[in-house]
Structures are given as structure tokens and as C-alpha cells.
C-alpha positions as CSV (number, residue, x, y, z in Angstrom):
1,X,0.0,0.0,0.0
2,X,1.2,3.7,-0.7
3,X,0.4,6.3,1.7
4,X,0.5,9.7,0.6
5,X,1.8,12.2,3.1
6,X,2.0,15.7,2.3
7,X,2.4,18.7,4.9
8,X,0.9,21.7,5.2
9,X,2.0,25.2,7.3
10,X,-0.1,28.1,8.2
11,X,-3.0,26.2,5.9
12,X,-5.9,24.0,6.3
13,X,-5.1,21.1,5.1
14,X,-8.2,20.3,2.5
15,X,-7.3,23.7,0.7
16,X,-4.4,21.6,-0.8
17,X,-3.5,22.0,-4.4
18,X,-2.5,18.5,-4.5
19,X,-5.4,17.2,-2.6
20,X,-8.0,16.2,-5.7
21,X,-5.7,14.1,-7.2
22,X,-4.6,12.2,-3.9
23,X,-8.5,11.8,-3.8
24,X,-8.8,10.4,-6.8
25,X,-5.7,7.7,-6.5
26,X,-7.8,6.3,-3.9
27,X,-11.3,6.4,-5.1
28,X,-9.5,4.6,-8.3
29,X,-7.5,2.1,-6.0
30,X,-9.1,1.0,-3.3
31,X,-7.2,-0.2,0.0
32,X,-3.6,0.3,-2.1
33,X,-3.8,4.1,-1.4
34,X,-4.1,6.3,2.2
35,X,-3.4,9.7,2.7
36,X,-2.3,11.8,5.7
37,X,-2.2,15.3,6.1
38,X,0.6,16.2,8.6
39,X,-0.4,19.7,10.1
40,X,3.2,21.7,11.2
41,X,1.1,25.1,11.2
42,X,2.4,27.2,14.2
43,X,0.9,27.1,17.7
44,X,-0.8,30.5,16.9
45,X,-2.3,29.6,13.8
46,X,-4.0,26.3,15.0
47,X,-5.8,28.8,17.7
48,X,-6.9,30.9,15.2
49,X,-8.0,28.6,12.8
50,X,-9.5,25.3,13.8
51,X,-9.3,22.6,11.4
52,X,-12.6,20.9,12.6
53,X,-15.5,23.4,12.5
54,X,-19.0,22.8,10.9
55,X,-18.5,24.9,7.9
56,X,-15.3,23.0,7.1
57,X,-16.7,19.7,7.4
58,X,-19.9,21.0,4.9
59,X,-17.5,22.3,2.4
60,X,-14.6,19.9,2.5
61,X,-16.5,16.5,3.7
62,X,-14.1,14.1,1.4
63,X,-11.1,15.2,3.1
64,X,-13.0,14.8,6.6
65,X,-13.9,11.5,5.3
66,X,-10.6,10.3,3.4
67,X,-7.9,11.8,4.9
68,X,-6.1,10.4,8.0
69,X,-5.2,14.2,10.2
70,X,-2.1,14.5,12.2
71,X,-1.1,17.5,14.2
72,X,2.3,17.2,14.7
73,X,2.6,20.1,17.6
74,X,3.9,23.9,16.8
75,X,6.0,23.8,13.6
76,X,8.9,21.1,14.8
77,X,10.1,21.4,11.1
78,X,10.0,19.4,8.2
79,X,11.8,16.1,9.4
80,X,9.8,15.7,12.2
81,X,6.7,15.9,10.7
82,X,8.0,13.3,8.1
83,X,9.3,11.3,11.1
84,X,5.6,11.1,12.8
85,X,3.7,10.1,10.3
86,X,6.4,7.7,9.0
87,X,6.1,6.4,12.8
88,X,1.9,6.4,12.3
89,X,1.9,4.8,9.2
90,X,4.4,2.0,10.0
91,X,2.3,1.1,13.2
92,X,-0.4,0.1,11.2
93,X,0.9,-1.1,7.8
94,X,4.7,-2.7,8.4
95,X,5.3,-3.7,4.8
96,X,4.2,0.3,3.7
97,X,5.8,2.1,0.9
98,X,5.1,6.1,1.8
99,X,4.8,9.0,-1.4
100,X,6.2,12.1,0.1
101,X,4.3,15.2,-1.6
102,X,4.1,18.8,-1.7
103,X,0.6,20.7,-0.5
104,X,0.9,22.8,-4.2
105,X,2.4,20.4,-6.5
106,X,-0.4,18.9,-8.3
107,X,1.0,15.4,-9.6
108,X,-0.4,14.0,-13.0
109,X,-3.2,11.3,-12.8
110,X,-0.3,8.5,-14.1
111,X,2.2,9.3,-11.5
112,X,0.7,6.5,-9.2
113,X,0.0,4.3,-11.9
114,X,4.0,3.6,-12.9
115,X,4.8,3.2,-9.1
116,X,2.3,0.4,-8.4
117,X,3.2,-1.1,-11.6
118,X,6.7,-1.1,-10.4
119,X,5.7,-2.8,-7.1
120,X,3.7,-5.6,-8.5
121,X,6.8,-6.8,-10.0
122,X,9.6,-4.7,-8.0
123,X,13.7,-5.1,-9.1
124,X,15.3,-6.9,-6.5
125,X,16.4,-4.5,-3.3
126,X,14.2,-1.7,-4.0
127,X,14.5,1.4,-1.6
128,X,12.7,3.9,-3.4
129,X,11.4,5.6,-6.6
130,X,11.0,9.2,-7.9
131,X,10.0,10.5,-11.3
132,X,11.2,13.2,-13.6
133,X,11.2,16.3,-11.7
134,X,10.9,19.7,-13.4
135,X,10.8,23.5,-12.3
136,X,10.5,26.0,-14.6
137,X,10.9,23.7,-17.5
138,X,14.0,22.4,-16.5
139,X,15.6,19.6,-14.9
140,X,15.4,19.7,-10.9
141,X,15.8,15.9,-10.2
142,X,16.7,13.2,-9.8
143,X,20.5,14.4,-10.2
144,X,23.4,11.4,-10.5
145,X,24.7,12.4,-6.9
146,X,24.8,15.5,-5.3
147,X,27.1,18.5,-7.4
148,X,27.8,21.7,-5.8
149,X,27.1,22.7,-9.2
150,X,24.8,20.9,-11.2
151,X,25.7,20.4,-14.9
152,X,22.9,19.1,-17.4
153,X,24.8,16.2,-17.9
154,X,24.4,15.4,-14.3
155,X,20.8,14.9,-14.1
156,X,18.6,11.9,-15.0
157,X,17.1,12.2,-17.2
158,X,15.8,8.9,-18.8
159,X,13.0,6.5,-16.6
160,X,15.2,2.6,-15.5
161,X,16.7,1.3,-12.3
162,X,19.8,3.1,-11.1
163,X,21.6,3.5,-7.6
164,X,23.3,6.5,-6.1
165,X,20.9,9.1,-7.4
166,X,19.8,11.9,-5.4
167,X,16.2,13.0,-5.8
168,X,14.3,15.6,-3.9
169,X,11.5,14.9,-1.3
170,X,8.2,15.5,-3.1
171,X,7.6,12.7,-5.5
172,X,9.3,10.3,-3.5
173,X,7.6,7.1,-2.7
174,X,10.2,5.2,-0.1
175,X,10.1,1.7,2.0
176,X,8.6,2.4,5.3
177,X,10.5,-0.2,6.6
178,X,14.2,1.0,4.8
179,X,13.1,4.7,6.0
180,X,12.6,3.4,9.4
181,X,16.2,1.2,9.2
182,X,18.2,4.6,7.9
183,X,16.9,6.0,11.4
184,X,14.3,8.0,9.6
185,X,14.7,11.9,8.6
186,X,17.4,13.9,10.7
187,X,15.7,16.1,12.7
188,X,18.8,17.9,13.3
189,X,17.6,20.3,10.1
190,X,14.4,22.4,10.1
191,X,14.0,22.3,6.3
192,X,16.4,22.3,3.7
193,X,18.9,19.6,2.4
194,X,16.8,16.8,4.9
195,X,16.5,15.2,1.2
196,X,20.1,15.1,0.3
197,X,20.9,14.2,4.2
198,X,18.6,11.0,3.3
199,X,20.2,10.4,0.1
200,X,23.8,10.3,1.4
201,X,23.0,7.8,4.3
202,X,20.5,5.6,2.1
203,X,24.2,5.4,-0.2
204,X,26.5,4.9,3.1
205,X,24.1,2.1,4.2
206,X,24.2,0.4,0.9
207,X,20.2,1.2,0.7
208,X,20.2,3.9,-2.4
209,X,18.4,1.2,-4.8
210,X,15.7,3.2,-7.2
211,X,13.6,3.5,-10.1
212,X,12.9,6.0,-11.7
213,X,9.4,6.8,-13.3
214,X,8.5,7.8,-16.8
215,X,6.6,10.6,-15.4
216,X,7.5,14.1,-15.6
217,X,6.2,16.5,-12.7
218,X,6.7,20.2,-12.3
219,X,7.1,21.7,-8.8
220,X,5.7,24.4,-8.0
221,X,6.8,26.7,-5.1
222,X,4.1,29.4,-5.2
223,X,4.8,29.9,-1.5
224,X,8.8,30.5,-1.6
225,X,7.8,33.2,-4.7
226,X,5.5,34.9,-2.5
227,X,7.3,35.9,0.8
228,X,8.3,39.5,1.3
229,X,11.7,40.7,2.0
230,X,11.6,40.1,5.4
231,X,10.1,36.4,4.9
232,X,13.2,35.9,2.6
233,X,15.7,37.1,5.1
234,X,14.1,34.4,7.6
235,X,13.9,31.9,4.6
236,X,17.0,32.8,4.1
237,X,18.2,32.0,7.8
238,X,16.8,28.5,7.8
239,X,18.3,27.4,5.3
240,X,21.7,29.0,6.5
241,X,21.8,26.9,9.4
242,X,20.6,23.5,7.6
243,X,23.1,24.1,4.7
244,X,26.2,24.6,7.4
245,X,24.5,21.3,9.3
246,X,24.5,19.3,6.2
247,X,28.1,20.3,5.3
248,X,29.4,19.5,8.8
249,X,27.7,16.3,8.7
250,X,29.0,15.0,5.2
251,X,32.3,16.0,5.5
252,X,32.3,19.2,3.1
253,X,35.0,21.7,4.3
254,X,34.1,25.3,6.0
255,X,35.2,27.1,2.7
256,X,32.7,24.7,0.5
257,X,30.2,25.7,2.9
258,X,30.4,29.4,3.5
259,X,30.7,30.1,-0.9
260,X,27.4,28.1,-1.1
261,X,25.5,30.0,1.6
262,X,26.7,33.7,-0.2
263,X,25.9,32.6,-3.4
264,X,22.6,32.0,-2.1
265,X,22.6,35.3,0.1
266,X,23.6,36.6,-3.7
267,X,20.8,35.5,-5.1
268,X,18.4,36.8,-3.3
269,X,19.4,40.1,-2.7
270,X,19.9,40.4,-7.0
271,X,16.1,39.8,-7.0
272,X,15.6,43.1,-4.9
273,X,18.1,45.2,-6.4
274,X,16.4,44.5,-10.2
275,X,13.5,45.0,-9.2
276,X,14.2,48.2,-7.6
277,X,15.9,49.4,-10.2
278,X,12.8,48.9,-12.5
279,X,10.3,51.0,-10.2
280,X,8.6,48.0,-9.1
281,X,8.2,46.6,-5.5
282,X,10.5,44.2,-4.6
283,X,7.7,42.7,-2.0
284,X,5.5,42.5,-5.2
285,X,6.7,40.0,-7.0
């Protein structure tokens, strides 16, 4: 059985971009498909904004219905929400296989189609799979290991069976059971690089085993795009201190790590200064 999990902050959970097509992967396959919707909004937010109220359950009844809820405290990050439901699932379903998705990538119909065809008849030692990731038009992942610059000849780009690739959380469906044995996510990062972190111990332990899908799926990050300049500077921050983690962890030196965090820090203040420079408001785009 796949269970879907896909995590939400600061949002109710059944406004979910991706949530009509989870819906229908289990209308279509019934008892091979769950879904849980891991809540990390803040403390605040949950006060403010119930998740359970009459009008909700009138206007959203399917996901009231279908949808197995998890509140996973006040925002403990990304890996521990993974970690929780990974935990949740697993008690129930020991042999499950568990599709990590984003709340605004919407994933085409055939996406869950490939992977159970692949597990009906699965190459010996499989770990995980992953399809053909896209942003913008252009490769995102899987990549053939992880490049702290990433050529176009280093992603793949063709569906098969390969080891040692690195692919990004949403889109990948992963053995409970080899996700559990890896110790799980790190929940020494908030945020970023928690999908590289994976990748590199799932290649230490011998685990990286994966196919890839003939499926091609853009991500969307219509959140990121919208933060204001002060959001960005506390985006910014997170993923400061989970790049430096990830770099201490796997061995890449302080120089390595300090040019990758102001090339980001680059990028983000170039944003501002063009747009400025045009007359238009940098918080505006």
C-alpha cells in the first residue's frame, strides 16, 4: 500500500493544491492508497483557525472522510513531521511504501500508476522511486549524486533502475520499513537539504536502490515566490543553518560551505536590487 503524506504550514489542510488528485488515486484504488495530512502550522495559527468546524466539514467533507489528520505540535520542522507520520503509518501497515508530496504540486493522474506497476513486479532491493522532476521547465531531479554545481549532464534524465541518485522529497515514494532502518529523517535540520541528508546515508548504508518513473512532474513553489523581503531574510536564515549542518555532517570543508551559503545570500538580494531598479516593489513580485 502507498500512503500519501504531504504537509501543510499556516493552511488548512483540505485547501491543498494536490489534494483532488490524492483523492482520486484512492477512489481509483481501493485499499492500495491512504493519505495523511501532517499539520506543522504554528501554535498560533491552529488557535486561530481550527481545522474541525461545521463549515469545514460542509465544504470539505471528502477530506473529513478520506484523509487520516495528524497534528504534529507547533511547527517542529519538516523532518519531524515526516518522522511522525512515517512512525503512524508503519504502526499500522509494516510492509508500507510512503509517497512524500508537496501541498501545491499537483502530480499527474499516471504518476501513481507507474509506481504500483513497479511494485507488482519490484527489481530486487528496491529502496525507493521518484519521477522526472521539473521546475521551470528544467531539470530539478533526480541528479546522478549531489554536485555543488549541477551540470545538465548530471541529471537523470531517462525513466530505469539506477543506484546512487539523489532525488528531492516531493515525489518520493520510499520503503517504510528502509526509511525506518536509515533512522528515519534527521531532525537535526528544520527544512532544507533533509532530502540530500537522506540520500547520502541511504548510499552509506548500501540502501540507495531506485527507479525512476516515466513521469514528468513540475514543482511548483508558489509559497517560496511569494514571501516579502523580510520572509526571505528568515527563509533565508533557515536554510543557513541547515546548509552549514549538512556540510558538517558529510564532510564538506568550511570554505565549501560558507561560498554556497553567499551565493545564495547573492541570489536573493539580486532579486531586490532588479526590481528596484525597475520602479517595481521588490515585495511585489
Amino acid at each position: 500500500m502507498i500512503h500519501i503524506v504531504y504537509v501543510v504550514h499556516n493552511a488548512h489542510p483540505a485547501d491543498a493544491a494536490s489534494l483532488p488528485v490524492f483523492l482520486s488515486w484512492k477512489r481509483k484504488h481501493p485499499g492500495k492508497v491512504g493519505i495523511l495530512a501532517a499539520d506543522n502550522s504554528d501554535r498560533d495559527y491552529k488557535a486561530a483557525h481550527p481545522v474541525d468546524t461545521p463549515a469545514k466539514r460542509k465544504s470539505a467533507a471528502a477530506f473529513f472522510n478520506e484523509v487520516e489528520y495528524l497534528d504534529t505540535g507547533d511547527n517542529p520542522g519538516l523532518p519531524a513531521a515526516y518522522n511522525q507520520a512515517m512512525k503512524k503509518i508503519l504502526q499500522k501497515d509494516s510492509g508500507a511504501w510512503i509517497m512524500m508530496a508537496d501541498e501545491d504540486t499537483v502530480f499527474p493522474e499516471e504518476y501513481l500508476e507507474k509506481a504500483l506497476q513497479v511494485l507488482a513486479s519490484p527489481p530486487e532491493g528496491l529502496t525507493f522511486m521518484t519521477g522526472l522532476i521539473r521546475s521551470g521547465g528544467r531539470p530539478m531531479s533526480p541528479t546522478k549524486g549531489y554536485h555543488r554545481k549541477t551540470l545538465p549532464s548530471h541529471y537523470v534524465e531517462k525513466a530505469g533502475h539506477y543506484r546512487n541518485i539523489f532525488c528531492i522529497n516531493s515525489g518520493l515514494i520510499i520503503s517504510g520499513r528502509e526509511l525506518e532502518a536509515v533512522g528515519g529523517y534527521d531532525e537535526d535540520y528544520f527544512l532544507d537539504m533533509t532530502d540530500h541528508d537522506l540520500m547520502e546515508r541511504l548510499s552509506s548504508a548500501g540502501k540507495n536502490n531506485a527507479v525512476v518513473l516515466p513521469v514528468t512532474v513540475e514543482q511548483q513553489f508558489s509559497g517560496r515566490s511569494s514571501l516579502s523581503l523580510e520572509a526571505q531574510k528568515k527563509r533565508f536564515g533557515i536554510y543557513k543553518k541547515d546548509y552549514t549542518t549538512f556540510c558538517r555532517k558529510h564532510g564538506k570543508s568550511g570554505l565549501y560551505c560558507r561560498t554556497e551559503i553567499a551565493k545564495r545570500w547573492l541570489m536573493l538580494y539580486s532579486k531586490y536590487a532588479v526590481c528596484k531598479a525597475g520602479g517595481r516593489n521588490p515585495d511585489a513580485q
